[in-house]
C-alpha positions as CSV (number, residue, x, y, z in Angstrom):
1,X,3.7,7.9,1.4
2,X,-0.1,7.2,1.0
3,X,-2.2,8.9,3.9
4,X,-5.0,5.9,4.6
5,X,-7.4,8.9,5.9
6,X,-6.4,11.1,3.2
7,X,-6.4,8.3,-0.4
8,X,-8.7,5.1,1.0
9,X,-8.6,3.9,-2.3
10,X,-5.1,4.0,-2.7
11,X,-3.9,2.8,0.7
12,X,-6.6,-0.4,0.1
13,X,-4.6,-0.7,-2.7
14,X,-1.1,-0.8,-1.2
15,X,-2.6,-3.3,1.5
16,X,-4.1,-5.6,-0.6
17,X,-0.5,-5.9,-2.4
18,X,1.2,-6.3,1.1
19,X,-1.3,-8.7,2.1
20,X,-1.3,-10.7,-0.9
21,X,2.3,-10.8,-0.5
22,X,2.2,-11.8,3.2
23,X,-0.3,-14.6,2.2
24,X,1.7,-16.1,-0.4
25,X,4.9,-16.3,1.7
26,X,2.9,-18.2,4.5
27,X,2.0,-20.9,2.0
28,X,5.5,-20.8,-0.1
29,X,7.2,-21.5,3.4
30,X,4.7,-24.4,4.2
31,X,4.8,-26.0,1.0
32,X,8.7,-25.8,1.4
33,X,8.4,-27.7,4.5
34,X,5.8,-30.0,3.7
35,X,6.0,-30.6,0.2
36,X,8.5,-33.4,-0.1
37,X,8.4,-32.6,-4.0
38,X,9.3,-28.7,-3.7
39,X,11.7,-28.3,-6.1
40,X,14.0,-25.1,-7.0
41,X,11.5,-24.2,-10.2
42,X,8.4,-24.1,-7.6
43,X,10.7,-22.3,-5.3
44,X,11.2,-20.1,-8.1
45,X,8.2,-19.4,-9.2
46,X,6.4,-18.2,-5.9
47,X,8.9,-16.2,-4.8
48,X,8.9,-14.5,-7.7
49,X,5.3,-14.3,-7.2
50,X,5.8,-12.4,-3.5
51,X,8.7,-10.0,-4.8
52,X,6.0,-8.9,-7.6
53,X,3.6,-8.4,-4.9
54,X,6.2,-6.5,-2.9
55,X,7.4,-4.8,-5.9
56,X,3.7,-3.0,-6.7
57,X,3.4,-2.1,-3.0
58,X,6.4,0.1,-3.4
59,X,5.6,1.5,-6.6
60,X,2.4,2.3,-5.3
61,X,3.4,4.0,-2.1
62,X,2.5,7.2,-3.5
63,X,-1.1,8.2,-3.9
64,X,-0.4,9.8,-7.2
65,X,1.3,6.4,-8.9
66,X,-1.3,4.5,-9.7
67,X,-1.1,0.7,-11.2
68,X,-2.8,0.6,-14.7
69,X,-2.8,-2.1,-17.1
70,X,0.0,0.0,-19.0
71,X,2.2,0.1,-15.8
72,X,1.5,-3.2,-14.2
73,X,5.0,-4.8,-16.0
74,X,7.2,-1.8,-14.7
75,X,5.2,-1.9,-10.8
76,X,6.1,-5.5,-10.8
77,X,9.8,-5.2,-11.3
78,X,12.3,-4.5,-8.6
79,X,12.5,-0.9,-8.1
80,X,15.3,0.9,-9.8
81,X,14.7,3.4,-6.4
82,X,15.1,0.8,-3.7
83,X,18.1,-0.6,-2.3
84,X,18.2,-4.0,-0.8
85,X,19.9,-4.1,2.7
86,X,21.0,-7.5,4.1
């Protein structure tokens, strides 16, 4: 895990993709219940928007993984090391 004291730049990093992620799911779940026209395909789309969010956070919990241009695709995808739990 990224030390914040140890990798600022990293752990600013991991935030901002947590945050991001936190902000998103705020509005998704206001739309949802204010939005008389929220459909399924909007539904869709932003959550899929805060798992990729979610998704880079954990790829990026590591100081030495960092997210590039040529690893933005694979950080964005649900991590082959993660299990969900319900």
């Amino acid at each position: 895990m990224i030390d914040k004291d140890k990798n600022p730049v990293e752990w600013a990093g991991l935030m901002y993709q947590l945050e991001d992620a936190h902000e998103h799911l705020g509005k998704l779940i206001s739309e949802m219940m204010n939005d008389p026209e929220f459909d399924e395909e909007i539904f869709k789309i932003q959550l899929g928007h805060v798992c990729a969010h979610l998704n880079r956070a954990w790829y990026s919990r590591h100081a030495n993984r960092y997210i590039t241009e040529e690893t933005w695709i694979t950080a964005s995808q649900f991590p082959d090391d993660l299990d969900p739990i319900g």
